[in-house]
C-alpha positions as CSV (number, residue, x, y, z in Angstrom):
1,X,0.0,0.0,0.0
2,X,0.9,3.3,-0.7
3,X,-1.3,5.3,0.0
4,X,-2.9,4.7,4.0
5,X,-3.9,7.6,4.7
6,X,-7.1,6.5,2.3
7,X,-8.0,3.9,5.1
8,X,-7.9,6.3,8.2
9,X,-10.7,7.8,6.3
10,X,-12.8,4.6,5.8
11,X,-15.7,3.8,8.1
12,X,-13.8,1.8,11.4
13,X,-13.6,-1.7,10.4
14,X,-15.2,-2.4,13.9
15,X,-18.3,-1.3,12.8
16,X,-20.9,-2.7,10.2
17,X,-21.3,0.7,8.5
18,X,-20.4,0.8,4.8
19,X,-18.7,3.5,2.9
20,X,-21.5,6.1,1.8
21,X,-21.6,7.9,-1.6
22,X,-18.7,10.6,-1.1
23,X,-15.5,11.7,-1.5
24,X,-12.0,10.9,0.2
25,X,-9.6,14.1,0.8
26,X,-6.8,13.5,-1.3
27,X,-3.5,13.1,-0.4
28,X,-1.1,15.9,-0.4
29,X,0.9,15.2,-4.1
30,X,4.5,16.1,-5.0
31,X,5.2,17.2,-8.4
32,X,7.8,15.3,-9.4
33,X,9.5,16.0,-12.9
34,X,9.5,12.9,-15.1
35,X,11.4,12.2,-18.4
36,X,8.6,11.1,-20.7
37,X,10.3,9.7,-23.6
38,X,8.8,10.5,-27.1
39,X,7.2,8.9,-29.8
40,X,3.6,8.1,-30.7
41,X,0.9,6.0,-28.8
42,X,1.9,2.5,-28.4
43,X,0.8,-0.2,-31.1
44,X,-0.8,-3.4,-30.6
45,X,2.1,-5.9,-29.2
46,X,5.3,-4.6,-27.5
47,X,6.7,-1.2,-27.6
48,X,9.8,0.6,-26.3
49,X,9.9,4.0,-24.8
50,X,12.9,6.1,-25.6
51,X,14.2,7.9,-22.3
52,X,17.5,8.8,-21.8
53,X,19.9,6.5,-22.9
54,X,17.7,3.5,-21.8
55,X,14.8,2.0,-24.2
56,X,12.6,-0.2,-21.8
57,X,9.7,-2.5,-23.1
58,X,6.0,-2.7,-22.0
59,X,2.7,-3.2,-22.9
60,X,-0.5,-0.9,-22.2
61,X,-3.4,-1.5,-21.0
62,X,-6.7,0.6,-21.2
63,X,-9.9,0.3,-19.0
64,X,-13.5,1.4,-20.4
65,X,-12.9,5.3,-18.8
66,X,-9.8,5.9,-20.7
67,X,-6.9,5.3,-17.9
68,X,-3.7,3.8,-19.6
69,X,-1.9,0.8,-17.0
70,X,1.8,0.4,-18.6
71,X,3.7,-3.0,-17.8
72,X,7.0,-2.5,-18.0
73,X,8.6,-5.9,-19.0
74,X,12.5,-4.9,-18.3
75,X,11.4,-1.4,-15.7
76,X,10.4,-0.6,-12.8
77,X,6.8,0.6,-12.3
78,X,6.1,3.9,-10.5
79,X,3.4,5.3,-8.7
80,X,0.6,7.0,-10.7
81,X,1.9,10.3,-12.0
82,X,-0.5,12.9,-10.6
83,X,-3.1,13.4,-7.6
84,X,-5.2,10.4,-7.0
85,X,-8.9,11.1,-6.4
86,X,-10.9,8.4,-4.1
87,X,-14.7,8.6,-4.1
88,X,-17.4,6.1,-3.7
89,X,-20.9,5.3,-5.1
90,X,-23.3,3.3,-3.7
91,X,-24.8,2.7,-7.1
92,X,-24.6,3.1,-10.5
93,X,-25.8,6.6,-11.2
94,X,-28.4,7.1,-13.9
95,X,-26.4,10.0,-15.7
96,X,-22.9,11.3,-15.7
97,X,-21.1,12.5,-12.9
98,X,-18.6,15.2,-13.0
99,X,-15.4,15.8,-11.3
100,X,-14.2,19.2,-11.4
101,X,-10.7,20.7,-10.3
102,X,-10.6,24.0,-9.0
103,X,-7.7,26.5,-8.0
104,X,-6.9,28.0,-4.4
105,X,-9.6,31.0,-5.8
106,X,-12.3,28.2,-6.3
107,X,-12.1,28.9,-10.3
108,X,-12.4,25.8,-12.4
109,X,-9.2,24.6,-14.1
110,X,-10.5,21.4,-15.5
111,X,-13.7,19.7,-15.5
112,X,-13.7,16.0,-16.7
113,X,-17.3,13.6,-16.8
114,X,-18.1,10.1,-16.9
115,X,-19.4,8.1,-19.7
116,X,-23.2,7.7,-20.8
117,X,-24.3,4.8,-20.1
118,X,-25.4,3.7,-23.4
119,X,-22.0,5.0,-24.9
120,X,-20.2,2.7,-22.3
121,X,-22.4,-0.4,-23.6
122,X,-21.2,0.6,-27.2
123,X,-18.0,0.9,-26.5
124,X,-17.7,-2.5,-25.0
125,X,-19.5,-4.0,-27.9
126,X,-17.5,-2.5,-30.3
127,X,-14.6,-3.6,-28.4
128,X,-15.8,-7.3,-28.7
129,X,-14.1,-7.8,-25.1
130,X,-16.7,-8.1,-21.8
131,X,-14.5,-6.7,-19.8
132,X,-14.0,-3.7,-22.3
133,X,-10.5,-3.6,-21.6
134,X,-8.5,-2.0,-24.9
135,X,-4.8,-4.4,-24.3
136,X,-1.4,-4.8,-26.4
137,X,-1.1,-8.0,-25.7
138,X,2.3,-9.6,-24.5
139,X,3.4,-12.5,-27.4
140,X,1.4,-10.5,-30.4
141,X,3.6,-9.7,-33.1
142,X,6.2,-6.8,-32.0
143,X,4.6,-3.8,-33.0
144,X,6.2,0.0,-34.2
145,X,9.2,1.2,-32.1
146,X,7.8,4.6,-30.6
147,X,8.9,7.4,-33.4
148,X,7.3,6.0,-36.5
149,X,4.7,6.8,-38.7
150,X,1.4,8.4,-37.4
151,X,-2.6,6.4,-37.8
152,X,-4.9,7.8,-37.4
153,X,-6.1,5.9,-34.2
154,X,-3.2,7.2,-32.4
155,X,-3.9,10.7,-33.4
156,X,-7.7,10.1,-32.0
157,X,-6.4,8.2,-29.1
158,X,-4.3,11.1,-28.5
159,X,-6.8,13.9,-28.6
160,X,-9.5,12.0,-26.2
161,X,-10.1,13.4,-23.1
162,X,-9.8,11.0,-20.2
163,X,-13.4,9.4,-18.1
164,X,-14.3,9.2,-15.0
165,X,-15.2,5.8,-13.0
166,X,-18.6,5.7,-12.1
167,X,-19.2,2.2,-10.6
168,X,-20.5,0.9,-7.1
169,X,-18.0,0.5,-5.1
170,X,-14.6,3.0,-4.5
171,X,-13.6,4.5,-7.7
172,X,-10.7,6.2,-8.5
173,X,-9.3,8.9,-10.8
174,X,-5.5,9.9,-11.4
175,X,-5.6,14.1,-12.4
176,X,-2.3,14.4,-14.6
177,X,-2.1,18.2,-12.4
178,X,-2.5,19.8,-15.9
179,X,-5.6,22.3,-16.5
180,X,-7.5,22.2,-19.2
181,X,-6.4,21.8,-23.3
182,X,-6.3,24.7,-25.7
183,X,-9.8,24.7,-27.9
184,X,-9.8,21.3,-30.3
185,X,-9.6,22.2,-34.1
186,X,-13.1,20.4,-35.0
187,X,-12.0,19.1,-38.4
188,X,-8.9,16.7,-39.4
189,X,-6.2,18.1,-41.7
190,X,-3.2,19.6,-41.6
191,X,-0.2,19.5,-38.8
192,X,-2.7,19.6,-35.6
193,X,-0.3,20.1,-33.0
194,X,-0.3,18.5,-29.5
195,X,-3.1,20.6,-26.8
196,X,-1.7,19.8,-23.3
197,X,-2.7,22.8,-20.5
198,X,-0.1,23.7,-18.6
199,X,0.7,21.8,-15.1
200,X,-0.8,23.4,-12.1
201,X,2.2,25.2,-9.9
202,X,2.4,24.0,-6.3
203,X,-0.1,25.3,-4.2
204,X,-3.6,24.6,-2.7
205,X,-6.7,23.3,-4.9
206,X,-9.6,21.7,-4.5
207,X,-11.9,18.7,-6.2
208,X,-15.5,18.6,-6.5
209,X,-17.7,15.4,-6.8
210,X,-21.0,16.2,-8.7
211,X,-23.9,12.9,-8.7
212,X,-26.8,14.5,-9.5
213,X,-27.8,17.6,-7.3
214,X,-25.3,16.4,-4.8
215,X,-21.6,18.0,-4.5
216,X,-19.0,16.6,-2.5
217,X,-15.4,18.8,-2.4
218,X,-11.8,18.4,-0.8
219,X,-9.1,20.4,-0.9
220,X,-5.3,19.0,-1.1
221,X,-1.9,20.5,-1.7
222,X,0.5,19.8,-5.0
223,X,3.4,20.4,-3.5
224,X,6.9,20.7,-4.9
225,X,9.6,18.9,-5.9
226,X,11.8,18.9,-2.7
227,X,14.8,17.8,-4.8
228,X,15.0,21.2,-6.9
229,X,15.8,24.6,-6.4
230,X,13.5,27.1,-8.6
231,X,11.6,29.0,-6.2
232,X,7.7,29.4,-5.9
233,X,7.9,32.4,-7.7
234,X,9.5,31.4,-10.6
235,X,7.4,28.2,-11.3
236,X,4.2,30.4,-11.1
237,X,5.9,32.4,-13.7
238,X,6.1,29.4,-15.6
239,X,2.9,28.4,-15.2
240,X,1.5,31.9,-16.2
241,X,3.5,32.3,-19.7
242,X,2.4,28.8,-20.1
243,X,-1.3,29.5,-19.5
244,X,-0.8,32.3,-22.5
245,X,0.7,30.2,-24.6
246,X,-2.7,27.4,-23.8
247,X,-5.2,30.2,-24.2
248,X,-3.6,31.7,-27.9
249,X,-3.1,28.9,-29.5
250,X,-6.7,28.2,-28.5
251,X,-7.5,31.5,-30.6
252,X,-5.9,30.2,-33.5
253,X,-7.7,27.1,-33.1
254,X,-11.0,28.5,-33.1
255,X,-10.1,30.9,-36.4
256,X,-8.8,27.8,-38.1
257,X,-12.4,26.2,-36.9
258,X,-14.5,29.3,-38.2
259,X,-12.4,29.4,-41.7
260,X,-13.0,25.7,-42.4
261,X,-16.8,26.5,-41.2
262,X,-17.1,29.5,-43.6
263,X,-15.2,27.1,-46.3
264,X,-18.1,24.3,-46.1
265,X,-20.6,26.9,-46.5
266,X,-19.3,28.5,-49.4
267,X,-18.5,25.4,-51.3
268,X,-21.9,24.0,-50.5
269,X,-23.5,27.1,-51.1
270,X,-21.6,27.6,-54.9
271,X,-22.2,24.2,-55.9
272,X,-26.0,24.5,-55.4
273,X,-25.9,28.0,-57.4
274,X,-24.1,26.4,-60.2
275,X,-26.7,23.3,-60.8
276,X,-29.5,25.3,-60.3
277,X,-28.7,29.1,-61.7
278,X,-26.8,30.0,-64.8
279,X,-25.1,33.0,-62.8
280,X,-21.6,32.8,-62.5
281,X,-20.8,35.3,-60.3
282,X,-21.6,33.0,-57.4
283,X,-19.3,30.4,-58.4
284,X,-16.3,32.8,-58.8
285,X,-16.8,35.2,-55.6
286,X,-17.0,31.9,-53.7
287,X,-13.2,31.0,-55.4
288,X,-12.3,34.3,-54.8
289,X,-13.5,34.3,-50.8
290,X,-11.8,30.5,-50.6
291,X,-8.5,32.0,-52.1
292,X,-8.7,34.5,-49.0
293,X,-9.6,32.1,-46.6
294,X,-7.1,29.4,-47.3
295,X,-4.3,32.2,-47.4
296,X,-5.1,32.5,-43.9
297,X,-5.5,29.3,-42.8
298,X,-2.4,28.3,-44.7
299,X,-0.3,30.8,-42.0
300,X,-2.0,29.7,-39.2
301,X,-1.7,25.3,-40.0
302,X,0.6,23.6,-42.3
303,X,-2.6,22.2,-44.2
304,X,-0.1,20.2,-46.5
305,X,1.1,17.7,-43.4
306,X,-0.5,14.0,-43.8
307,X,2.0,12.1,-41.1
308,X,4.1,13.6,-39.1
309,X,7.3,12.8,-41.1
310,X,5.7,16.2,-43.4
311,X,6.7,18.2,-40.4
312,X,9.9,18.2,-41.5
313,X,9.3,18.5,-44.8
314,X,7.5,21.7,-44.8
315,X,7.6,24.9,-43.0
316,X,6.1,24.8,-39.3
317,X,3.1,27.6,-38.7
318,X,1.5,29.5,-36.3
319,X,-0.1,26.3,-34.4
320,X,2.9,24.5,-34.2
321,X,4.5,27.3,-33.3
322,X,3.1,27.9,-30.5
323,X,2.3,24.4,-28.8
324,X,6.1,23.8,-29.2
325,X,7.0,27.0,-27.1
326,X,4.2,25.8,-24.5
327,X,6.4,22.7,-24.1
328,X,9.6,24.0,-24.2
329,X,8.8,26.4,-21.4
330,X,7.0,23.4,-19.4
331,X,10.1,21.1,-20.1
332,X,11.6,21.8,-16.5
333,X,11.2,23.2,-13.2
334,X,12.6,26.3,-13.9
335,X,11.7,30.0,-14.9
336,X,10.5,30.9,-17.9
337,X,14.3,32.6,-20.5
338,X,13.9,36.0,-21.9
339,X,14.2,34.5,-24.9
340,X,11.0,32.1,-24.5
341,X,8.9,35.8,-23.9
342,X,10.4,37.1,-26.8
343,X,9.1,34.5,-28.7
344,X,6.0,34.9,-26.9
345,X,5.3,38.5,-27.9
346,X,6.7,37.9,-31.7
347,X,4.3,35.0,-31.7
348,X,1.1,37.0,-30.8
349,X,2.0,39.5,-33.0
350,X,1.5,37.5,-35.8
351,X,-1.5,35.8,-34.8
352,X,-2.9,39.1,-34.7
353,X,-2.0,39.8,-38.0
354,X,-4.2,36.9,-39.0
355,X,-7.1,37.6,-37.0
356,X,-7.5,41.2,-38.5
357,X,-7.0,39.4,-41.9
358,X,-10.1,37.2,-40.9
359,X,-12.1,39.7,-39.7
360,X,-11.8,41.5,-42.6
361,X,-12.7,39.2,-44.9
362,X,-15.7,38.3,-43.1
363,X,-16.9,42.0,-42.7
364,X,-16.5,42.6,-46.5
365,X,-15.8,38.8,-48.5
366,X,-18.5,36.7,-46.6
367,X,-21.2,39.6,-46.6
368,X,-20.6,40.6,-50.4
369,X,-20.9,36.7,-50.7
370,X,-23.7,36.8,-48.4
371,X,-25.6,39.6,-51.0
372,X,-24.8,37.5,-54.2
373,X,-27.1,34.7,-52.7
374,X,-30.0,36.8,-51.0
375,X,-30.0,38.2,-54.4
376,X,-30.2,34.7,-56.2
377,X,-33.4,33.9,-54.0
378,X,-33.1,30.5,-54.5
379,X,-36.0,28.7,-53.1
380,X,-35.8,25.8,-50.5
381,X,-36.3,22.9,-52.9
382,X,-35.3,23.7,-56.8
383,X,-34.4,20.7,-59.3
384,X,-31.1,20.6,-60.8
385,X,-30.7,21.8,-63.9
386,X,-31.2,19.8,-66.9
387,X,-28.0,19.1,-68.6
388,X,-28.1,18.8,-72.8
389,X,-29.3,15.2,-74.2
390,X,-26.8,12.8,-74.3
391,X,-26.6,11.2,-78.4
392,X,-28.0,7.7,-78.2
393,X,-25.2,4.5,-79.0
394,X,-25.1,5.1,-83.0
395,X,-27.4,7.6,-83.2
């Protein structure tokens, strides 16, 4: 056992009484800096973990809410990486619960939910397992070293948010001590760049249990690293630049989201014009407004990357840009360089440049678009129109 104090809090084993619905104080967490490795999320069969100069082997394991187990086959196994959450149901509850994470302020840093029910019964069937467990199993065939090619099942694995338990019985939940990603680009394509929020600086925070109209809430302490140096004021300087970093690439994010919006519109929009109106002005303001757009987009994502091998074989944007900053400043325990808010600032200033392109082509571009089709007035049902006759075979 590891962690006892969760007993003290248990009911006294004298007594018949059972652990009510509720939630256990968690304990007080260090935040210990880890070396990662790098790669891509492990394959089906055995994988190796480049850290350092050592490449260990495991498999991975995940349960129906999302929480990855690693068995290491040549390594040591360490405790769960983050602030572990006890709470316990007495049954099942008919809708999702919620478990929120809030700082010292009581603001909400990251709110995460349990499954539907239904959509946990369709995972499991779609699974084709009864315990819904997702495994790499031990003696499949060896699967990718981590570092190649991208699928696209690691890229959606990647991007999911993590469940909550919600079974009778003691659950529990591991918070990574990261706040919540930057905005999700809602469309694939192009070099979508990793989301992480920043990892919570030491301090005081609280979790709340949501079942229903019920609330439960603890507070604990992330405390830090006793082995290092950097004072409390410089990690919360950290963990502010890094916050920036989150909340603009999020901006870009949602202008990348409202371009490829606008884009769908268009396209749908001209194509209907063309089959069922002989004006061509529709047709080519809606290449005109797409040229715009995609110039726009085309600074803010590299939309020409398929894997990410293409990183490296065309220029890095905006996005990119920024998550890599984000992770460079939340590589160590340490202050944020002069050089990393240099960055920063150059950074912003060229997001900004974007966004007033955007917003001016949709002041001007999408409303003059916008007045091409009111002036069409196509009506809600037309019938295509009919192309020229077609010779008959030998006529």
């Amino acid at each position: 056992l590891d962690d006892v104090a969760l007993l003290h809090q248990f009911p006294d084993a004298a007594s018949d009484a059972q652990p009510a619905t509720g939630l256990f104080r968690p304990r007080d967490t260090i935040r210990y800096g880890r070396l990662e490795g790098f790669g891509h999320s492990p394959v089906l069969g055995k994988n190796y973990a480049f850290a350092g100069g050592l490449i260990p082997a495991f498999n991975q394991t995940k349960d129906p809410d999302g929480e990855k187990k690693t068995a290491w086959l040549d390594a040591g196994t360490n405790p769960p990486n983050g602030v572990i959450v006890h709470y316990t149901l007495t049954e099942e509850p008919s809708e999702p619960i919620t478990l929120a994470f809030l700082d010292a302020e009581g603001q909400e840093i990251r709110v995460l939910k349990s499954k539907e029910p239904q959509a946990e019964e369709a995972t499991t069937a779609a699974d084709g397992q009864a315990d819904g467990l997702t495994t790499a199993e031990p003696f499949a065939s060896t699967g990718s070293i981590v570092g190649g090619e991208d699928t696209a099942s690691d890229e959606d694995d990647k991007d999911k948010e993590p469940t909550v338990p919600a079974k009778p019985g003691l659950n529990r939940f591991v918070w990574d001590m990261r706040y919540a990603k930057a905005t999700k680009i809602a469309t694939k394509g192009g070099d979508q760049a990793g989301r992480n929020g920043p990892l919570a600086a030491p301090g005081t925070y609280q979790v709340r249990l949501t079942i229903g109209d019920q609330t439960y809430t603890e507070a604990f302490q992330i405390l830090k690293d006793p082995r290092i140096s950097t004072s409390q004021e410089d990690l919360e300087a950290q963990f502010a630049l890094r916050l920036q970093v989150r909340d603009r690439l999020s901006v870009v994010n949602e202008a990348i989201n409202r371009i490829r919006a606008i884009g769908e519109q268009v396209d749908a929009w001209a194509k209907r014009l063309e089959e069922t109106s002989g004006d061509g002005r529709i047709p080519a303001a809606a290449k005109e407004l797409k040229t715009k757009l995609d110039g726009i987009e085309g600074e803010l994502i590299q939309k020409q990357a398929k894997s990410s091998q293409d990183t490296l074989n065309f220029p890095v944007k905006l996005n990119s840009k920024l998550a890599g900053l984000g992770e460079a400043i939340g590589s160590g325990d340490t202050a944020p360089t002069k050089q990393q808010h240099d960055l920063f600032a150059d950074l912003s200033v060229r997001v900004d440049a974007q966004l007033a392109a955007l917003r001016q082509v949709e002041e001007s571009d999408v409303a003059a678009f916008n007045a091409l089709v009111r002036e069409a007035a196509l009506p809600a049902i037309a019938p295509a129109r009919a192309r020229s006759q077609v010779p008959a075979a030998g006529g």
